[in-house]
C-alpha positions as CSV (number, residue, x, y, z in Angstrom):
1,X,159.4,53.3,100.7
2,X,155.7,53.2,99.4
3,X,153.5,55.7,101.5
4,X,150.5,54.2,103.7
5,X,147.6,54.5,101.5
6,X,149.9,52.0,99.2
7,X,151.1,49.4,102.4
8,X,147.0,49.5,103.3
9,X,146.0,48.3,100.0
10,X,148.3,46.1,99.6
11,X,147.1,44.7,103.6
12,X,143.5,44.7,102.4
13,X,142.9,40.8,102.2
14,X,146.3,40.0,104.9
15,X,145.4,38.0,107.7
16,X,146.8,40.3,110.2
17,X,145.7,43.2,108.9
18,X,144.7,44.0,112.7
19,X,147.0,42.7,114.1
20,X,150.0,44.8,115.8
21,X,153.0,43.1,113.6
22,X,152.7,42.2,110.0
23,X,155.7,40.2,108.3
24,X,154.2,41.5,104.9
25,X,153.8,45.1,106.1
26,X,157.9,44.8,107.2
27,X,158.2,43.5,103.2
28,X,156.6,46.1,101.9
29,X,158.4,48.9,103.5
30,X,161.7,48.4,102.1
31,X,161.2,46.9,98.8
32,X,159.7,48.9,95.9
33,X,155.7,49.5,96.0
34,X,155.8,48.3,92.4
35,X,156.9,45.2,93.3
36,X,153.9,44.5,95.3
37,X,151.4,46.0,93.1
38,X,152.1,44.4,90.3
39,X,151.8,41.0,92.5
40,X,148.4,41.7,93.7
41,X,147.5,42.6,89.9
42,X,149.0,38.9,89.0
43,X,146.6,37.7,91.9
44,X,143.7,39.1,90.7
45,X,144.9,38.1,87.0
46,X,145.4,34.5,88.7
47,X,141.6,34.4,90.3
48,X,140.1,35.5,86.9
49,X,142.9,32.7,85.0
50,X,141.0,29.8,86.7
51,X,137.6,31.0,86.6
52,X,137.9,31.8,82.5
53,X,139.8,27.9,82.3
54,X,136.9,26.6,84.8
55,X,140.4,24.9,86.6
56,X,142.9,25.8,89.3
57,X,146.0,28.2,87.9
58,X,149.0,28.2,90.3
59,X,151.4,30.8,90.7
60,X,154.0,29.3,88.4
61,X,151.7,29.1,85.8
62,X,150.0,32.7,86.3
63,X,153.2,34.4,86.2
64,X,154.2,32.5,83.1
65,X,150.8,33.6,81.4
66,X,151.4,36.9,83.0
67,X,154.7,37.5,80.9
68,X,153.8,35.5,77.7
69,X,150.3,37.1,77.0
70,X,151.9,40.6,77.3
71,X,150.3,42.0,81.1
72,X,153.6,42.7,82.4
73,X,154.4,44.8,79.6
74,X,150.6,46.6,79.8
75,X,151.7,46.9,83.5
76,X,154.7,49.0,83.0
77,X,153.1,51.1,80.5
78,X,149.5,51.8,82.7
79,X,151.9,51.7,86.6
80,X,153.1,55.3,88.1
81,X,154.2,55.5,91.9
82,X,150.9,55.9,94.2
83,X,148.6,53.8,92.2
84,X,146.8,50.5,93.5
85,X,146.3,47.5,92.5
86,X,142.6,48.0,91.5
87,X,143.4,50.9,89.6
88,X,145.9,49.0,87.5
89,X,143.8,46.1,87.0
90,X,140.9,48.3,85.3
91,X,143.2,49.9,83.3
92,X,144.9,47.2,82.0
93,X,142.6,46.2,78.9
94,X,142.6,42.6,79.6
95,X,141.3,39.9,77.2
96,X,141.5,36.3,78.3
97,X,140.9,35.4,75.4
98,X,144.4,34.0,74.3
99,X,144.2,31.7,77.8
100,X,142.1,29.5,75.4
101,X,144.9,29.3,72.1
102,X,147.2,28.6,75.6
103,X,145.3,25.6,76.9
104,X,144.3,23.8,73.7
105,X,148.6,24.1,73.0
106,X,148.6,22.8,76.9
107,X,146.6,19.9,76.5
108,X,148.3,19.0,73.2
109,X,151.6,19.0,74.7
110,X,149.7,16.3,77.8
């Protein structure tokens, strides 16, 4: 079960994050903390996706780019229990530049 420092980042941006119940707090607690790190890392990954692209990058899509441009593997290597999400993301050395090879193949394929 991932300790509270972890379940209070993770409820940083949550809607109910004052509120007395919190569905994803319930998640959180009996699932692995990696799991839900590396989902906010894939949410930040997806906010800075669509601003590099200058268009909207759903979750489908992010994850795919996630796995096929090598994060998830930087992820496992840089992740150990107790870390946070904005930890990870500043260690993982990202470079978005390969999101442009990916949308000039994207367009092609239109």
């Amino acid at each position: 079960m991932p300790d509270k420092k972890t379940i209070d980042d993770l409820r940083e941006d949550c809607e109910c994050v004052s509120a007395k119940y919190c569905p994803l707090e319930e998640l959180v607690r009996h699932a692995p903390a990696r799991l839900y790190e590396q989902h906010k890392v894939v949410e930040m990954f997806k906010w800075e996706a669509s601003n590099y692209l200058k268009r909207r990058v759903d979750w489908k899509e992010a994850y795919f780019l996630w796995c096929d441009l090598g994060f998830a593997k930087k992820f496992s290597k840089v992740y150990h229990d107790g870390m946070l999400h904005k930890e990870i993301w500043q260690q993982i050395e990202y470079n978005l530049r390969p999101l442009v090879d990916y949308e000039f193949k994207r367009k092609q394929d239109e």
